[in-house]
C-alpha positions as CSV (number, residue, x, y, z in Angstrom):
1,X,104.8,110.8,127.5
2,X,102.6,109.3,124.8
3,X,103.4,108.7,121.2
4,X,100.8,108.4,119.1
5,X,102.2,106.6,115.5
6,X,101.8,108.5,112.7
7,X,100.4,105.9,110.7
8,X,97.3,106.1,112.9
9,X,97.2,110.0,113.5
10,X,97.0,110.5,108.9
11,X,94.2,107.8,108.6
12,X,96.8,105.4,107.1
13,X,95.8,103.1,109.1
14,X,92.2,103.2,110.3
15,X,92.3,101.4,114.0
16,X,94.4,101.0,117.0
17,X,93.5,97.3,116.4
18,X,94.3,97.6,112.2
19,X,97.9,99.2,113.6
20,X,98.4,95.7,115.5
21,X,99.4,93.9,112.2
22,X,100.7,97.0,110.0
23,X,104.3,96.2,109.3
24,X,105.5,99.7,109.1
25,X,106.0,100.6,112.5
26,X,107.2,99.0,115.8
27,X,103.7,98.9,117.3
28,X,103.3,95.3,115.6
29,X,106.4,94.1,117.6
30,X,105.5,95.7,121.0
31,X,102.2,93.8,120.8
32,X,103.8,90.7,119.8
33,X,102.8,89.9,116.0
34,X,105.6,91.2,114.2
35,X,109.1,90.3,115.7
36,X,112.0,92.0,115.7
37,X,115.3,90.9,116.9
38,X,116.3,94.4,116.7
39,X,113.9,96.3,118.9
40,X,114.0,96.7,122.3
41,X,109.9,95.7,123.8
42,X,111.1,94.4,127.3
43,X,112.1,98.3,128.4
44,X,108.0,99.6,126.9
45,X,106.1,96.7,127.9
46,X,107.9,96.5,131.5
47,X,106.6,100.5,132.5
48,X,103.0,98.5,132.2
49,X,103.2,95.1,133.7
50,X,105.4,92.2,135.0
51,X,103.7,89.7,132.2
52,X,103.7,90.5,128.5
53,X,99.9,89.4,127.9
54,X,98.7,91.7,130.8
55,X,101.6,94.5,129.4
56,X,100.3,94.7,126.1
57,X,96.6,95.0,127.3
58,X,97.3,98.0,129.7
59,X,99.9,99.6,126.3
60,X,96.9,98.8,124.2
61,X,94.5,101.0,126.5
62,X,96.9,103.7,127.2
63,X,97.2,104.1,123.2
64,X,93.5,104.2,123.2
65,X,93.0,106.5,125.7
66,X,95.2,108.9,124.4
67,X,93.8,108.3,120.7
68,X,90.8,109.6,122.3
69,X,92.1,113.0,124.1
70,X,94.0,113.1,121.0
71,X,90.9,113.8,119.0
72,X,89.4,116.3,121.3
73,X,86.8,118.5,119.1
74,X,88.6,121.8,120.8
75,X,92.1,121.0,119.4
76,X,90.9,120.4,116.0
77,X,91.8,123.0,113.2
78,X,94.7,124.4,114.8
79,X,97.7,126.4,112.8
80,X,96.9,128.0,110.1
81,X,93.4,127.2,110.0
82,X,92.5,128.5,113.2
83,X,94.6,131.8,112.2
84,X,92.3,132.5,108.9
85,X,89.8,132.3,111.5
86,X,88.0,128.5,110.6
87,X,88.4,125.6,113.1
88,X,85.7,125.1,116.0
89,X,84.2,128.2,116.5
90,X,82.1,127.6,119.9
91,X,84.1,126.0,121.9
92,X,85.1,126.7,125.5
93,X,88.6,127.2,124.4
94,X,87.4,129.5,121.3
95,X,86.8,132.8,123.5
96,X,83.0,133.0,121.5
């Protein structure tokens, strides 16, 4: 399962590597530059590595890879928009 933060998903913040140092979320603390004594990184970082510096490389890339199926041009414009008939007329998923 992937979670994607929020933050990053509204534009708030503008990078998986601007989301390294944004305070607001635990993503700062799972790659080390915002700790917190209060959350639990060992039970994340351990499902990618034995070695923190090698864990938070492989999170990092896991993040970025789903960013980027995340963003996929035939999931875009779903809901309501797709229903009033807008969205990405085209695509394989489309039906035109």
């Amino acid at each position: 399962m992937l979670y994607l933060p929020t933050s990053l998903l509204t534009g708030l913040v503008p990078s998986l590597a601007r989301l390294r140092d944004y305070p607001w979320t635990g993503h700062a603390t799972l790659m080390g530059r915002r700790p917190r004594e209060w959350q639990d990184t060992d039970t994340i970082l351990a499902r990618f590595g034995r070695r923190p510096t090698v864990a938070r490389q492989r999170y990092a890339a896991f993040l970025q890879d789903g960013l980027a199926r995340w963003r996929r041009p035939d999931l875009v414009g779903g809901g309501r928009i797709r229903s009033a008939g807008g969205g990405n007329r085209g695509s394989p998923t489309s039906g035109s």
